[in-house]
Backbone as ProteinMPNN parsed JSONL, in Angstrom:
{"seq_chain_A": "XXXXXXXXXXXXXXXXXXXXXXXXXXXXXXXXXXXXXXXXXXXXXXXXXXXXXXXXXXXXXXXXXXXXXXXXXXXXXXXXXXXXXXXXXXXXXXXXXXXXXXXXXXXXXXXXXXXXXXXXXXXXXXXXXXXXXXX", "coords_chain_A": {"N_chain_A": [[6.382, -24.295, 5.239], [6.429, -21.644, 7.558], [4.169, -19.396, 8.253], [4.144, -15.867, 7.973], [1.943, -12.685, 9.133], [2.459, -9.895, 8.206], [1.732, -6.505, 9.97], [0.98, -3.153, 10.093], [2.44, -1.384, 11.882], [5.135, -2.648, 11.723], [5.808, -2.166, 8.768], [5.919, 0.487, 9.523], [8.359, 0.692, 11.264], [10.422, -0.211, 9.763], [10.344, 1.681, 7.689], [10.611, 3.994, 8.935], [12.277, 3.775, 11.641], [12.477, 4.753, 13.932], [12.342, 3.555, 16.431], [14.965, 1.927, 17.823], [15.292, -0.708, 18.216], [13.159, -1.929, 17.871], [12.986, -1.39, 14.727], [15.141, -3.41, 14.316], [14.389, -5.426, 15.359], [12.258, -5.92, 12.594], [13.808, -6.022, 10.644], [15.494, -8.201, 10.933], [13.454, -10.083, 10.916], [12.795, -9.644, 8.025], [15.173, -10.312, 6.574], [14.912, -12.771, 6.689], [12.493, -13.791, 5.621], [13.406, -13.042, 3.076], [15.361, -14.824, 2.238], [14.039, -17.249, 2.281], [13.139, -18.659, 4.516], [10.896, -18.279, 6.326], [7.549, -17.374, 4.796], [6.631, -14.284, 3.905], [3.158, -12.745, 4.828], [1.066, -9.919, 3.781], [-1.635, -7.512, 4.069], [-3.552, -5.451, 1.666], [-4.938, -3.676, 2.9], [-3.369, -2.811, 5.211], [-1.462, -1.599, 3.752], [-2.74, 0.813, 3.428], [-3.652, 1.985, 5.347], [-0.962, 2.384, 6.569], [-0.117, 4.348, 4.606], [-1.917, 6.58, 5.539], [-1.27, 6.884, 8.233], [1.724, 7.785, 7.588], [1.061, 10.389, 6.742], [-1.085, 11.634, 7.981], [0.381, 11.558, 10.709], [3.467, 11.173, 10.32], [3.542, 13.554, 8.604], [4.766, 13.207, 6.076], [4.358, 14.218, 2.547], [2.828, 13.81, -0.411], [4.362, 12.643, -2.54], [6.444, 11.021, -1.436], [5.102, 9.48, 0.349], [4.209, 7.471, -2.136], [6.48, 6.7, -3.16], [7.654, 5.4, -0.761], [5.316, 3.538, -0.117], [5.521, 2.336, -3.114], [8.191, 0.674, -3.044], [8.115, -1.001, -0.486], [5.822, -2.39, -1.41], [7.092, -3.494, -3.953], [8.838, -5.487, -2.935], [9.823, -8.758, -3.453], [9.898, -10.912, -1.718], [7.841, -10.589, -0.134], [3.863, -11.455, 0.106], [0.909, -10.485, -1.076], [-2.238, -10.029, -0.263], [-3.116, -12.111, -1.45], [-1.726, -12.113, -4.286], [-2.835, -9.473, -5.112], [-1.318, -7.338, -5.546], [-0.314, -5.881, -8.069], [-2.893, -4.529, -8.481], [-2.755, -3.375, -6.252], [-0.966, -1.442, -7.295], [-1.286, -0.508, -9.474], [-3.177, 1.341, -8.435], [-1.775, 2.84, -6.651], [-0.419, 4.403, -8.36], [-2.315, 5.735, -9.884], [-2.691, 7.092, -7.456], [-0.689, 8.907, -7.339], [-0.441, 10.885, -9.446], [-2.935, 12.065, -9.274], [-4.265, 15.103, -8.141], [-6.517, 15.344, -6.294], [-7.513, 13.28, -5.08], [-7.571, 10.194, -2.911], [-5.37, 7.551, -1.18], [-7.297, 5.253, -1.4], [-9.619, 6.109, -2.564], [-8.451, 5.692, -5.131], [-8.138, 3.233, -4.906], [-10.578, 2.121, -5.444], [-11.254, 3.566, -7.605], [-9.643, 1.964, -9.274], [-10.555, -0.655, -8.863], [-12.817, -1.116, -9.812], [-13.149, -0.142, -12.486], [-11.492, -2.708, -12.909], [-13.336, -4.576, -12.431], [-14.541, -4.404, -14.751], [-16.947, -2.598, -14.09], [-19.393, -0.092, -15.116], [-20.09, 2.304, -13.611], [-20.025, 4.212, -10.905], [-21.57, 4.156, -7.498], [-21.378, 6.626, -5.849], [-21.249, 9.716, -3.433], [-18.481, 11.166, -3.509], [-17.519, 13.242, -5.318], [-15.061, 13.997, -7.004], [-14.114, 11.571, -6.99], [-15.847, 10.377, -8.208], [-15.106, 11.681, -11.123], [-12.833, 11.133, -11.775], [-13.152, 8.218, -12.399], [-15.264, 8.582, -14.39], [-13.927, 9.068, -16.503], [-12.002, 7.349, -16.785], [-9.501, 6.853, -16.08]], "CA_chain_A": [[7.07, -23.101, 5.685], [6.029, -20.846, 8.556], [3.775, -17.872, 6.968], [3.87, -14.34, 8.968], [1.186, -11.627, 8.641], [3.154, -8.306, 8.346], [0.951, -5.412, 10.339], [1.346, -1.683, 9.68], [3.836, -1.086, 12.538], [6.214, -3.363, 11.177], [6.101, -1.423, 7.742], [6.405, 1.83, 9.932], [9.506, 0.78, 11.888], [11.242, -0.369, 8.693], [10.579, 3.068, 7.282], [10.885, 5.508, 10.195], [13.258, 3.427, 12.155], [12.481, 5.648, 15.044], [12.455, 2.575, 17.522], [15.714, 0.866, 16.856], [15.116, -2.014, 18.609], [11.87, -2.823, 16.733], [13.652, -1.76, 13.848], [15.994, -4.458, 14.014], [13.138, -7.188, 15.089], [11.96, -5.909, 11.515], [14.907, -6.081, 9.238], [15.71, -9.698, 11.047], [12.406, -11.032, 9.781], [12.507, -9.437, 6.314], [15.957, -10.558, 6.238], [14.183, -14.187, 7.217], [11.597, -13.496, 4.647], [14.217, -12.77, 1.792], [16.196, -16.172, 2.415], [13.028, -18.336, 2.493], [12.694, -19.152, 5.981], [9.433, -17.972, 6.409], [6.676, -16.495, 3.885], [5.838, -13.03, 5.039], [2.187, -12.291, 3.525], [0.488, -8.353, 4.497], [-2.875, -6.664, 2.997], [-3.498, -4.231, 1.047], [-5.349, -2.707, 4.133], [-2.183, -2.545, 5.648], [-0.77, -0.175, 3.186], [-3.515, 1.828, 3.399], [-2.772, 2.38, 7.1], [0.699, 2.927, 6.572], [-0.067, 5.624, 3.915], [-2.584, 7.496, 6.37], [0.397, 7.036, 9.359], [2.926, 8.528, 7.04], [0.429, 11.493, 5.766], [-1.499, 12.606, 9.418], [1.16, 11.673, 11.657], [4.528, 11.392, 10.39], [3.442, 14.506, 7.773], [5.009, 12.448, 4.524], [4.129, 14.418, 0.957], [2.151, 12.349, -1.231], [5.532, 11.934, -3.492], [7.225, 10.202, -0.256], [4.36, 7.795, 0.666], [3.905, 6.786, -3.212], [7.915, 6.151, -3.053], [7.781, 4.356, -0.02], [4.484, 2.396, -0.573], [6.147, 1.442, -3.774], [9.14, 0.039, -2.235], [7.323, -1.975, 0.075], [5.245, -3.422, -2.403], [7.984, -4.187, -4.573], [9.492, -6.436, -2.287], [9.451, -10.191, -3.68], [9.673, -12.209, -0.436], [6.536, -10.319, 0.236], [3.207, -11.965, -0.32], [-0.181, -8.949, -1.026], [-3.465, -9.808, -0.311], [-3.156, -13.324, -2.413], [-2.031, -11.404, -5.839], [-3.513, -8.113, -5.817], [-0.069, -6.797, -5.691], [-0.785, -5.538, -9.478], [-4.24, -3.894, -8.284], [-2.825, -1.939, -5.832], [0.779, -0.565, -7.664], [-2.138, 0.728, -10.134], [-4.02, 2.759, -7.845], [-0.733, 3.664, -6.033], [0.278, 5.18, -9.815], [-2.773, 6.507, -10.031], [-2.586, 8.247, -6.726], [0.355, 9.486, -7.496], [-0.978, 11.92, -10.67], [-4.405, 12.619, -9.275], [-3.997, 15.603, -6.65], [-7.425, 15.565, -5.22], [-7.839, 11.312, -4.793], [-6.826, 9.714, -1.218], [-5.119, 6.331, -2.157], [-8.414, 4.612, -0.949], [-10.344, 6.221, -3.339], [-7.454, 5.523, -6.215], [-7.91, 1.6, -4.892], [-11.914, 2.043, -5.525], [-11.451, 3.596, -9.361], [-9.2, 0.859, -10.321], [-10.751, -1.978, -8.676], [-14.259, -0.832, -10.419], [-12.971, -0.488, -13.701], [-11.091, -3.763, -13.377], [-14.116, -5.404, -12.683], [-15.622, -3.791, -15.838], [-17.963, -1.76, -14.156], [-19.23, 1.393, -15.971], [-20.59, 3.521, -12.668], [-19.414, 3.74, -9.218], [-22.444, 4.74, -6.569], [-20.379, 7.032, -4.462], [-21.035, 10.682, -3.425], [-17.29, 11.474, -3.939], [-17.626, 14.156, -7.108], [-13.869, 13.857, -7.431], [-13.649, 10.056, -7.145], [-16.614, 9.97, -9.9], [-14.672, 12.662, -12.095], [-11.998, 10.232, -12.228], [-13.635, 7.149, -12.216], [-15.714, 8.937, -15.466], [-12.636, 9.252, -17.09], [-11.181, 6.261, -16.971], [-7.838, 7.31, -15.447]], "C_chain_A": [[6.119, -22.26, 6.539], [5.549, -19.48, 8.031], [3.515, -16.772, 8.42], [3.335, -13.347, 8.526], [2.271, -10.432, 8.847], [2.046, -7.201, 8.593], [1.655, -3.666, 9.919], [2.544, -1.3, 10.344], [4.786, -1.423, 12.477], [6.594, -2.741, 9.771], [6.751, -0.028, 8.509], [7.689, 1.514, 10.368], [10.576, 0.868, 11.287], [11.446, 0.779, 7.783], [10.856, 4.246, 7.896], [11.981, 5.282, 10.857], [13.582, 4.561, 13.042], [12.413, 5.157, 16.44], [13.537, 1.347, 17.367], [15.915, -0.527, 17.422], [13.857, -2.789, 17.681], [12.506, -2.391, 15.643], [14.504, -3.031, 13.283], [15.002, -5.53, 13.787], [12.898, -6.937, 13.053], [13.339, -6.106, 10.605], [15.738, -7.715, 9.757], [14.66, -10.519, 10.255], [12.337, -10.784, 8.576], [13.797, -9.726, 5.649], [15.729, -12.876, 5.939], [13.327, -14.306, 5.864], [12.327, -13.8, 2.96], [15.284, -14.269, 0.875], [14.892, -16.801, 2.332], [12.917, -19.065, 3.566], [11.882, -18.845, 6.479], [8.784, -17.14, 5.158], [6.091, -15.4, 4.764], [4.536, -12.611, 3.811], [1.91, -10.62, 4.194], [-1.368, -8.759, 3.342], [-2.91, -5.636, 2.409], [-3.81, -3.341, 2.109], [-4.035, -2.107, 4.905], [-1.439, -1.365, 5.374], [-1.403, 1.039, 3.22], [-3.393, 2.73, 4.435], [-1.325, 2.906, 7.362], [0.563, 4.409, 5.927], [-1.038, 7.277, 5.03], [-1.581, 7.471, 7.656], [1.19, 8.179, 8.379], [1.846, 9.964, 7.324], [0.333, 12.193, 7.237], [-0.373, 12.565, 10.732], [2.703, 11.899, 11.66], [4.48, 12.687, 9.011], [4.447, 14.417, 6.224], [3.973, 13.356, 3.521], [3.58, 13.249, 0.189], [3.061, 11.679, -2.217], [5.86, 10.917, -2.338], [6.389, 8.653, -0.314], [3.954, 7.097, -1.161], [5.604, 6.018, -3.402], [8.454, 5.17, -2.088], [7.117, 3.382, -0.314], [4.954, 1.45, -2.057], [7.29, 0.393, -3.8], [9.024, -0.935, -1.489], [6.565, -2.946, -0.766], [5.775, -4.151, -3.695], [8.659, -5.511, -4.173], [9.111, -7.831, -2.306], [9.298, -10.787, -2.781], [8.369, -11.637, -0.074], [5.14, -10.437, -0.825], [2.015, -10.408, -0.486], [-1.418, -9.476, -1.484], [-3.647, -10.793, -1.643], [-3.132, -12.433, -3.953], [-2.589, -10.487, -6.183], [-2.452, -6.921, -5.75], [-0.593, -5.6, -7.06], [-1.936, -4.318, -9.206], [-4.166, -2.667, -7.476], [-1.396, -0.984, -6.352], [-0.192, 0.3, -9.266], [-2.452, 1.422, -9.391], [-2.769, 3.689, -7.182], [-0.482, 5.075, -7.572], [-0.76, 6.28, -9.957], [-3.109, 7.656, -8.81], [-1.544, 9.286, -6.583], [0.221, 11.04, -8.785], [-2.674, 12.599, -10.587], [-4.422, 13.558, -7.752], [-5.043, 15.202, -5.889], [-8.141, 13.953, -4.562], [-6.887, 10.997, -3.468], [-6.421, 8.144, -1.894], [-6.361, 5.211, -1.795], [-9.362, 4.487, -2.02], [-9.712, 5.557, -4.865], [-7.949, 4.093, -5.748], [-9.545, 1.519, -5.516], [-11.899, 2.43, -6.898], [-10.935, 2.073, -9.827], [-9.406, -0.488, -9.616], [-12.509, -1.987, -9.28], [-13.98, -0.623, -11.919], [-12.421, -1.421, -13.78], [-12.159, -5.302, -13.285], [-15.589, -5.24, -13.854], [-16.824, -2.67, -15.328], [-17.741, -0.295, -14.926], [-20.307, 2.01, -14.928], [-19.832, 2.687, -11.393], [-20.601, 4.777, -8.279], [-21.292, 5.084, -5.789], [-20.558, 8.716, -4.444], [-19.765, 11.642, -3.587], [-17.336, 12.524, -5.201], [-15.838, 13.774, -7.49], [-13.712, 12.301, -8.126], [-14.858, 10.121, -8.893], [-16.008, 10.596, -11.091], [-13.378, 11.263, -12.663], [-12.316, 8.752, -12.791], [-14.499, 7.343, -14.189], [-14.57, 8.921, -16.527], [-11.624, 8.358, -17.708], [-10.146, 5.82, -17.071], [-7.052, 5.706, -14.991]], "O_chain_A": [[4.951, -22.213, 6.154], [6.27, -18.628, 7.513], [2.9, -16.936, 9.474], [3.882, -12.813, 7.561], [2.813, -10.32, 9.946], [1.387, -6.876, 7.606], [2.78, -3.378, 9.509], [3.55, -0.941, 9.732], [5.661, -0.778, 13.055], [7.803, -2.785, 9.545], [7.838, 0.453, 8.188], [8.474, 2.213, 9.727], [11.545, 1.54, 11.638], [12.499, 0.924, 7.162], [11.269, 5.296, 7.403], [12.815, 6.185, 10.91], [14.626, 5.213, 13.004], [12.413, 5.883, 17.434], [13.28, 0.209, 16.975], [16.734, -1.325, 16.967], [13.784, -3.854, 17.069], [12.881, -3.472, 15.188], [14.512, -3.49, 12.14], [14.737, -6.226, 12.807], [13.379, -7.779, 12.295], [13.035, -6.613, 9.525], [16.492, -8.283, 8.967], [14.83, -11.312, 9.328], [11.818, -11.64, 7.86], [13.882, -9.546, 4.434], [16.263, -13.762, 5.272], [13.757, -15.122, 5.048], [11.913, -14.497, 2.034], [15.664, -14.548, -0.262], [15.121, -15.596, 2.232], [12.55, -20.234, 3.446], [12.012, -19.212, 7.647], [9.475, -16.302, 4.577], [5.423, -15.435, 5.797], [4.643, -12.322, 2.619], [2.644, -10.239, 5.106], [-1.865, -9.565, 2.555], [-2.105, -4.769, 2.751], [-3.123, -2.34, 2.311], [-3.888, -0.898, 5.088], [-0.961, -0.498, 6.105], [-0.847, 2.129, 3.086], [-3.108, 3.927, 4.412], [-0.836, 3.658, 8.205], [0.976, 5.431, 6.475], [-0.771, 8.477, 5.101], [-1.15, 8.608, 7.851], [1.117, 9.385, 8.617], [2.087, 10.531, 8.39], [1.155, 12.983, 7.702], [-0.333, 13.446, 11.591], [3.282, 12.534, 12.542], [5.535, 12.72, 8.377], [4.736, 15.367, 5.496], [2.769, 13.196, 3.72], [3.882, 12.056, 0.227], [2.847, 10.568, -2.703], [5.349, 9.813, -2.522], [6.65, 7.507, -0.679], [3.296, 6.057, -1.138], [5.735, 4.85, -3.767], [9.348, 4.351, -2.305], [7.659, 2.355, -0.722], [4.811, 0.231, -2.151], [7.26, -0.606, -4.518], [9.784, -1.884, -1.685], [6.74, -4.164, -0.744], [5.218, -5.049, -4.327], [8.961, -6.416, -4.95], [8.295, -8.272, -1.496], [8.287, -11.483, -2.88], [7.659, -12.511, 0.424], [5.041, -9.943, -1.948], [2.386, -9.344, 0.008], [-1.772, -9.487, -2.663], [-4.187, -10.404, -2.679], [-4.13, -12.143, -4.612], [-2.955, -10.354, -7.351], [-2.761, -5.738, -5.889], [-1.213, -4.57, -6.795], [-1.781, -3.227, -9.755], [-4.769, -1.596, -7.547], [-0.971, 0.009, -5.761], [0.149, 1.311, -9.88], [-1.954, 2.533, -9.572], [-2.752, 4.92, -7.176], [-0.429, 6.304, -7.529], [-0.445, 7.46, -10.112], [-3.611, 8.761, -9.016], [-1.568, 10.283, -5.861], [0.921, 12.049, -8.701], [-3.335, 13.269, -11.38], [-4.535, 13.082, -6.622], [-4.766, 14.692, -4.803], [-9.062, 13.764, -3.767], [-5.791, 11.471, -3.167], [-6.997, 7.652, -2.864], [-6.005, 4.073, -2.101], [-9.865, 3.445, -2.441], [-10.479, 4.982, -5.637], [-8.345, 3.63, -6.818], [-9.63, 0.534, -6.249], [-12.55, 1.663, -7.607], [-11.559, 1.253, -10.501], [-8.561, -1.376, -9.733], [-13.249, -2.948, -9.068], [-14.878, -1.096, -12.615], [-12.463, -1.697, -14.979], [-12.005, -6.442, -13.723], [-16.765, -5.601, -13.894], [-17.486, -2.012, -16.13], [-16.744, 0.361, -15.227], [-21.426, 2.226, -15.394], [-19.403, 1.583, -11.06], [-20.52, 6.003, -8.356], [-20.478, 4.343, -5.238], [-20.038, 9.243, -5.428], [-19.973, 12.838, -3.787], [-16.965, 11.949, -6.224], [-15.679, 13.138, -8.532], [-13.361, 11.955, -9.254], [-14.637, 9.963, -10.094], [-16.344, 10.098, -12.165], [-13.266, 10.715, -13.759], [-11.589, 8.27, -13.66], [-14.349, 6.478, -15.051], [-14.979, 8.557, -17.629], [-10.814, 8.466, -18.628], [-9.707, 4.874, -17.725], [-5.911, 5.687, -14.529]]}, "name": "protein", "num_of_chains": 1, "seq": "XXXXXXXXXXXXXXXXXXXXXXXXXXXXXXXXXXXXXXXXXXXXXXXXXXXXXXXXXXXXXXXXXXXXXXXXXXXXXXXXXXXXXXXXXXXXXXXXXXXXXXXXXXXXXXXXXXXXXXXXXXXXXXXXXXXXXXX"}
């Protein structure tokens, strides 16, 4: 089967749908995707990009982009960064309850406590407050 990277602007179009021609291209392939006629994979990076789009440019609330980004990453025909699906719908959760965390930093607590560590070198005072915590 034919595997397709999914880039950020293809998440944006499908959520903004402010270009309805690339809109469509997008909801043909994720309609493609959904049927099994191609594997669509992305990255986590991806979302990360999407969430900083929404936030500085399309001025998205951090409820919105945790509601969208979850939505997106819900989506079974879609592949994430070979299985770290899981890794990032934690940090999403936890960016979602931690005002002063960027979801970057939220991906850096819970990919440092899931690899057991007990410190994170990072000038961040916030990120370490949380990270201490074991949020």
């Amino acid at each position: 089967m034919k595997k397709v990277f999914v880039d950020t602007n293809y998440f944006l179009r499908y959520l903004i749908k402010d270009v309805p021609a690339q809109s469509r291209q997008v909801s043909a392939l994720f309609k493609k995707g959904m049927v099994g006629e191609v594997a669509l994979v992305t990255s986590v990076i991806v979302f990360f990009e999407v969430s900083w789009v929404l936030s500085s440019y399309y001025g998205f609330e951090k409820d919105s982009i945790v509601k969208a980004l979850g939505g997106l990453s819900s989506l079974d025909f879609l592949t994430i960064d070979f299985n770290q699906r899981d890794l990032f719908l934690e940090a999403l959760d936890l960016y979602a309850s931690v005002p002063k965390l960027d979801l970057e930093d939220c991906f850096v607590v819970v990919s440092a406590l899931g690899e057991g560590c007990v410190e994170v070198a990072s000038f961040d005072r916030d990120l370490l407050r949380v990270f201490s915590r074991g949020e």
